[in-house]
KOLDREN-78324 format. One record per residue (C-alpha): x negated, y, z negated; residue number from 1. Coordinates in pm, whole numbers. Layout:
N
       c1       c2       c3     n
        X        Y        Z   NUM
...
! end
This chain:
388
       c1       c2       c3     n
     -330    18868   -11641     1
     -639    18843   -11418     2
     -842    19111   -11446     3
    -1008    19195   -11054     4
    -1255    19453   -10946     5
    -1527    19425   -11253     6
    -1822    19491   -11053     7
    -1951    19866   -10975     8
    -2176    19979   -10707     9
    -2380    20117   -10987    10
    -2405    19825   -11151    11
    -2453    19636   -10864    12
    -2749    19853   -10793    13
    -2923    19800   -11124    14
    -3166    19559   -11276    15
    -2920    19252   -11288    16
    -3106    18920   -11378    17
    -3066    18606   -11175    18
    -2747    18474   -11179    19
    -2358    18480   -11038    20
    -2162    18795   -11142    21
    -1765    18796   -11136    22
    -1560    19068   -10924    23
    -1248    18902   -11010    24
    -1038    18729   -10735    25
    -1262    18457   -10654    26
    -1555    18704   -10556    27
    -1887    18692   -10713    28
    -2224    18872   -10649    29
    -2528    18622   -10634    30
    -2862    18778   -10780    31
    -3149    18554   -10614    32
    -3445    18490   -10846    33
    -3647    18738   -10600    34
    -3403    19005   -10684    35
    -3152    18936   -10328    36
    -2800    19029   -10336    37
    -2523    18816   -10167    38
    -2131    18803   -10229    39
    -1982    18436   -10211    40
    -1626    18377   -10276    41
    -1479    18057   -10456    42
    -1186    17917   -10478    43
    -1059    17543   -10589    44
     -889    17269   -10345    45
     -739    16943   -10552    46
     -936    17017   -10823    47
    -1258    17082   -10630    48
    -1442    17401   -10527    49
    -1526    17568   -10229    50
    -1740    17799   -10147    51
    -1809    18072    -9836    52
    -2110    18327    -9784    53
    -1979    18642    -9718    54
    -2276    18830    -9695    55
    -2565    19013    -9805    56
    -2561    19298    -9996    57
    -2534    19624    -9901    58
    -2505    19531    -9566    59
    -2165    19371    -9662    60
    -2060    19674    -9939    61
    -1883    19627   -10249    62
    -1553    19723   -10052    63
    -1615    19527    -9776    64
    -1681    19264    -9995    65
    -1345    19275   -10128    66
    -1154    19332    -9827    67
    -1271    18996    -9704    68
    -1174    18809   -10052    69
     -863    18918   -10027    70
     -759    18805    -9648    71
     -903    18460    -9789    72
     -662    18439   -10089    73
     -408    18513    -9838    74
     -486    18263    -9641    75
     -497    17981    -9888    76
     -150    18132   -10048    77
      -11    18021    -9657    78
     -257    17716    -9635    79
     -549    17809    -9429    80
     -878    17671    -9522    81
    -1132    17996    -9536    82
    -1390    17773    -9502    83
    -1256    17673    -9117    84
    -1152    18018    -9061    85
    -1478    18129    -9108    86
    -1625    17906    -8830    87
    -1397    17990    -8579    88
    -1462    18366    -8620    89
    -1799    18264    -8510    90
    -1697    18044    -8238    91
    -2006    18018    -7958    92
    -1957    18007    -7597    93
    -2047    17709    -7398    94
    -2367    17777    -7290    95
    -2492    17886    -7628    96
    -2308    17555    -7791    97
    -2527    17352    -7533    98
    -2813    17529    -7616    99
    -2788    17454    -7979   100
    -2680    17099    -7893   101
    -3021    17042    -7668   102
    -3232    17248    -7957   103
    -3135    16947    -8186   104
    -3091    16653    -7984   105
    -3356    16693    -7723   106
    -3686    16622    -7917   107
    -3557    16231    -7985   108
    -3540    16206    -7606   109
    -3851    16061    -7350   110
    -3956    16352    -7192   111
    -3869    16699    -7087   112
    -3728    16581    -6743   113
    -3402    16419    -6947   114
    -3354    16797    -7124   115
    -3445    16944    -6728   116
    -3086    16727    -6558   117
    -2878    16809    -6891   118
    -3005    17175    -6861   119
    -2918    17183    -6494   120
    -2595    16985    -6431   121
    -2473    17167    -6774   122
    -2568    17500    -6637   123
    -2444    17758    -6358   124
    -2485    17411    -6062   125
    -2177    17306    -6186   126
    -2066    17434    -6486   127
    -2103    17837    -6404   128
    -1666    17841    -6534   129
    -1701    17768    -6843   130
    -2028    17863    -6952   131
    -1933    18232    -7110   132
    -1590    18067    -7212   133
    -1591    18018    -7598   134
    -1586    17620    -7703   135
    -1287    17625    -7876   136
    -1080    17758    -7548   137
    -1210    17532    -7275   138
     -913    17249    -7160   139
     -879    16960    -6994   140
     -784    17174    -6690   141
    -1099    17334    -6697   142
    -1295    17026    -6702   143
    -1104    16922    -6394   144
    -1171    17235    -6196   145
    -1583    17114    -6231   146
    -1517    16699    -6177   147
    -1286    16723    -5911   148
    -1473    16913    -5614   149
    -1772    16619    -5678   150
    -1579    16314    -5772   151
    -1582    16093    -5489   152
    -1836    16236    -5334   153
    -2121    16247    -5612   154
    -1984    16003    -5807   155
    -2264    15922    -6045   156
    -2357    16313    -6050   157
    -1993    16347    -6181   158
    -1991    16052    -6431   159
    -2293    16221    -6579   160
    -2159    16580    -6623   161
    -1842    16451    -6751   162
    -2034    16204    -7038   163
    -2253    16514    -7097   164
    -1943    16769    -7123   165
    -1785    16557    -7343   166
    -2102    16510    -7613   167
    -2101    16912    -7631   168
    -1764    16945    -7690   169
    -1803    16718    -7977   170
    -2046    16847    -8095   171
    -1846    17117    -8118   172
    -1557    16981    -8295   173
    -1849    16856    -8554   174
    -1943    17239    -8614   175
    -1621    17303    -8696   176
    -1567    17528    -8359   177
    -1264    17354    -8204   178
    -1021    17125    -8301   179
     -812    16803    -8102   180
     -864    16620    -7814   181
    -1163    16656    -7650   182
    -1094    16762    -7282   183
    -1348    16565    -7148   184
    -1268    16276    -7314   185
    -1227    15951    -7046   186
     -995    15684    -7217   187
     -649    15816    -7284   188
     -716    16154    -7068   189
     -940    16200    -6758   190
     -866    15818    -6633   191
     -479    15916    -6567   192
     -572    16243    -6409   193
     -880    16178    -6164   194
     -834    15979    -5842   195
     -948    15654    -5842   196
    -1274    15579    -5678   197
    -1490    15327    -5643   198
    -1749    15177    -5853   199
    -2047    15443    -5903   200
    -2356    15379    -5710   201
    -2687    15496    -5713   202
    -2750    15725    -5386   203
    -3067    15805    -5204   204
    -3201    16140    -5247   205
    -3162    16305    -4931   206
    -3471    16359    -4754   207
    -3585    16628    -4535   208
    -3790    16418    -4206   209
    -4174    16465    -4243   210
    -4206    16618    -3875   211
    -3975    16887    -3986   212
    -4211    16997    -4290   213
    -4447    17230    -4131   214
    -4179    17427    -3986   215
    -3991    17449    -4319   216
    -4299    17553    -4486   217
    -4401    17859    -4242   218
    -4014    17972    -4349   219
    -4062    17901    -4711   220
    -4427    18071    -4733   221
    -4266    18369    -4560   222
    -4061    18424    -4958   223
    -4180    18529    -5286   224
    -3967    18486    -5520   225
    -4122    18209    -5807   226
    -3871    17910    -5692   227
    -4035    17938    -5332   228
    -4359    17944    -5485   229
    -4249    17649    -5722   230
    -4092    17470    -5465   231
    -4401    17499    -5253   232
    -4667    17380    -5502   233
    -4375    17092    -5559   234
    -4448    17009    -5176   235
    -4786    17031    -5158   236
    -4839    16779    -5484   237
    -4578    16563    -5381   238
    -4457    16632    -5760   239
    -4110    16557    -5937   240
    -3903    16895    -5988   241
    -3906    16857    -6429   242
    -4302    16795    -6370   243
    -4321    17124    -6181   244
    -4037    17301    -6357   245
    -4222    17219    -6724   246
    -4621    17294    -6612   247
    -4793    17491    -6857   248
    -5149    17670    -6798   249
    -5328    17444    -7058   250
    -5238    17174    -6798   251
    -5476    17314    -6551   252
    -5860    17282    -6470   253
    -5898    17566    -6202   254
    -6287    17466    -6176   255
    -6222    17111    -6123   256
    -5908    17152    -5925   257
    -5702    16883    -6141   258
    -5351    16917    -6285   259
    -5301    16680    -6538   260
    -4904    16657    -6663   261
    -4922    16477    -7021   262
    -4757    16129    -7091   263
    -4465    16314    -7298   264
    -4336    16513    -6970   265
    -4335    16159    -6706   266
    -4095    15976    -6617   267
    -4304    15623    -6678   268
    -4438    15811    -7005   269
    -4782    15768    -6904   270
    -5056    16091    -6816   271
    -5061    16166    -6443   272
    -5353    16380    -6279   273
    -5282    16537    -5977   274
    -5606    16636    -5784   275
    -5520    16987    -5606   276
    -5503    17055    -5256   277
    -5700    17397    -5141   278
    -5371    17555    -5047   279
    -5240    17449    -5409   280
    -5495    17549    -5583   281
    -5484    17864    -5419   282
    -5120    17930    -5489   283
    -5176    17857    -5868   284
    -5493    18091    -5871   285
    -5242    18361    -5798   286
    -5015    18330    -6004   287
    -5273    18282    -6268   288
    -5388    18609    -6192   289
    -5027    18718    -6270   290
    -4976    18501    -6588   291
    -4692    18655    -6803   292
    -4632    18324    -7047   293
    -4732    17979    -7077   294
    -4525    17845    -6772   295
    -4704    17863    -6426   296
    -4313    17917    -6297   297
    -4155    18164    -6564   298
    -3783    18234    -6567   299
    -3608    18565    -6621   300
    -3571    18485    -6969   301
    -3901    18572    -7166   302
    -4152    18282    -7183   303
    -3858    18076    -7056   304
    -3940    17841    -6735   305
    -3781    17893    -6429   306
    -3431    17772    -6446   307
    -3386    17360    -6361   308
    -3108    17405    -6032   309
    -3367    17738    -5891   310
    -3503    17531    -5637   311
    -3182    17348    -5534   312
    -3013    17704    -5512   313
    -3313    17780    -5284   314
    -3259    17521    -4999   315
    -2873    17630    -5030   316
    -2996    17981    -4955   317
    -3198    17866    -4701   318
    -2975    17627    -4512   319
    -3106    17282    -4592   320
    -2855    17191    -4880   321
    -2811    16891    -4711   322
    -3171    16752    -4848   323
    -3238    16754    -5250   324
    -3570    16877    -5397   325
    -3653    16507    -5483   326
    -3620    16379    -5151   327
    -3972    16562    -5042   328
    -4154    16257    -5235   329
    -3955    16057    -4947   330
    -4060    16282    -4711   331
    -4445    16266    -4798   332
    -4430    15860    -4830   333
    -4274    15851    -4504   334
    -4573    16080    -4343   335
    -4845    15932    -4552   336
    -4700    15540    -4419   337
    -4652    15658    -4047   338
    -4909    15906    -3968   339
    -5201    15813    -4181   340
    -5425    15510    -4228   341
    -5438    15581    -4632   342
    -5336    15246    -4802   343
    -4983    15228    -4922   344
    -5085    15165    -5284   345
    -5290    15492    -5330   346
    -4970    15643    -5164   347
    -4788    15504    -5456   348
    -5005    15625    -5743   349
    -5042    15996    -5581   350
    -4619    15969    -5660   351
    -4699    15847    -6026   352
    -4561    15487    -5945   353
    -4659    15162    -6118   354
    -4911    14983    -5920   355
    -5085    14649    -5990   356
    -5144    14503    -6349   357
    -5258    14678    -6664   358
    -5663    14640    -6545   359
    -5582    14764    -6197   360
    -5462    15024    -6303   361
    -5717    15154    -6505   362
    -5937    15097    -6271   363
    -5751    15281    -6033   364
    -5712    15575    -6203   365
    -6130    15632    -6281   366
    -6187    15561    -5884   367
    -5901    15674    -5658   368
    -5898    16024    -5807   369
    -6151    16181    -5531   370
    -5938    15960    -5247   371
    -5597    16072    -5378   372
    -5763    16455    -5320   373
    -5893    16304    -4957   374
    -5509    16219    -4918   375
    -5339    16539    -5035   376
    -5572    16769    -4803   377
    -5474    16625    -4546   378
    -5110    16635    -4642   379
    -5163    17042    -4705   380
    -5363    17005    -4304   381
    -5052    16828    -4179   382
    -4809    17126    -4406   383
    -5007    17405    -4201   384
    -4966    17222    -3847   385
    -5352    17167    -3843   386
    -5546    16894    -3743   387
    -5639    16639    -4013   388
! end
């Protein structure tokens, strides 16, 4: 006869030394060496044995403790694995399961501005129906309802989000949080279900035309909310959106007017300094008077930045969806080639592009500083419908 129920509170409560103590049914308390208190309960599969944390104790009580050992002997009586059990009751919802997936994956990747377009595509832009859905329930149907409004149209957007939907979801199935197909899945699922299309290309970013600008800016000055401010200063540096959405204050020399966005957070992996405007530097002045956290452009989130799709969200709001935030490099290389005289290959390095060979370049970047801030004054001139 088995003999269950061994273990006392009081006994549990007194000086036990370090070691694993026997309720009976598979439960055992686990004294720590620094005196800690946790139940675990055991039980054997083929021969080999399993194990499951069921809690500290006394936040889990002796009772409690019990309770819980006894659903998993049921369990395994009708075949359930406790172990698997156990996960699922713990099943995350999608947006937590793709923030745990970019928490481990993301540091083996280039540069923040990879994490930025998983972060956005993966978040509210396009996945807003499934992001408080838990893992485990989200279907094929569901990943349908997101591809199919931007199939044709966005076609390499789509191919993206759908590769990207699918690596959470396994990752997923690799926690232990759902089980079968994955709904995203392209072979064998989402090939006999989507329209065909043709082959993806890669689009232009659409572009907003230069002599529109100033009249755009008077609108967008007019807001405060941090993505107008963000999306300003993005203007007025003629900066990529993950540069701006990732700046921290340690990147900033107020005195000397200079941004400089480290090698790790570019697209070509190499340090970019961006000489500041006086209507830039201005804007970050303020809101380094209001400094909360280490981004210049916080979220809602504490010390979070602001969120990757805030500026795309604010040219929906204010009735220029049809351009993209990128397209505003376009639109400055188009002004700076048709209205100016500045050469096209300091143009090209105030964008952070590759010009020339290796000695060039370094030559470049100790002399063309002071002309680069000659070009983007008069770009901020030109912003404010002044004379340059």
């Amino acid at each position: 006869m088995v003999v269950i129920h061994r273990l006392t509170d009081a006994r549990i409560r007194s000086k036990l030394k370090p070691g694993r103590y026997g309720d009976g049914g598979g439960l055992y308390l686990e004294v720590a060496t620094a005196g800690t208190r946790s139940w675990l309960f055991m039980w054997k599969v083929n021969g080999r044995r399993r194990a499951i944390g069921l809690g500290g104790y006394p936040a889990v009580s002796l009772a409690r403790a019990r309770s819980i050992a006894a659903k998993a002997k049921s369990d395994i009586a009708e075949g359930r694995d406790p172990a698997v059990l156990a996960k699922r009751s713990m099943v995350p919802t999608f947006a937590k399961c793709v923030e745990e997936f970019l928490a481990v994956n993301s540091p083996s990747w280039r540069n923040d501005k990879h994490r930025a377009q998983w972060e956005m595509t993966l978040g509210d832009a396009y996945c807003r129906t499934i992001r408080e859905k838990p893992v485990d329930k989200i279907a094929t149907d569901d990943v349908l309802k997101i591809l199919l409004p931007i199939w044709i149209e966005k076609a390499e957007t789509a191919s993206r989000l759908r590769g990207r939907i699918e690596r959470v979801l396994d990752y997923a199935k690799v926690k232990g949080w759902r089980e079968g197909l994955n709904p995203a899945l392209w072979h064998g699922n989402l090939n006999h279900l989507l329209p065909a299309r043709q082959k993806l290309q890669r689009g232009h970013h659409p572009a907003m035309p230069y002599k529109d600008l100033p009249a755009f800016m008077r609108d967008l000055r007019k807001r405060e909310a941090v993505a107008s401010l963000a999306l300003e200063f993005l203007i007025l540096t003629a900066a990529r959106s993950g540069e701006v959405y990732g700046a921290v204050w340690d990147e900033f020399d107020l005195d000397a007017a200079l941004w400089t966005i480290p090698a790790t957070r570019m697209k070509a992996g190499r340090e970019h300094v961006v000489p500041l405007s006086g209507p830039a530097l201005d804007l970050v002045r303020r809101l380094h008077d209001a400094r909360t956290c280490q981004y210049v452009f916080p979220g809602q989130r504490t010390n979070r930045p602001l969120s990757t799709s805030a500026m795309e969200m604010l040219l929906r709001r204010m009735g220029k969806g049809a351009y993209t935030v990128h397209g505003f490099r376009s639109s400055f290389r188009d002004w700076a080639g048709d209205m100016t005289d500045f050469p096209r290959d300091l143009v090209e390095t105030a964008l952070a592009h590759r010009v020339g060979d290796a000695t060039e370049r370094a030559y470049r970047r100790s002399s063309a500083l002071e002309k680069r801030r000659r070009l983007m004054q008069v770009f901020s001139l030109y912003l404010s419908n002044r004379n340059f």
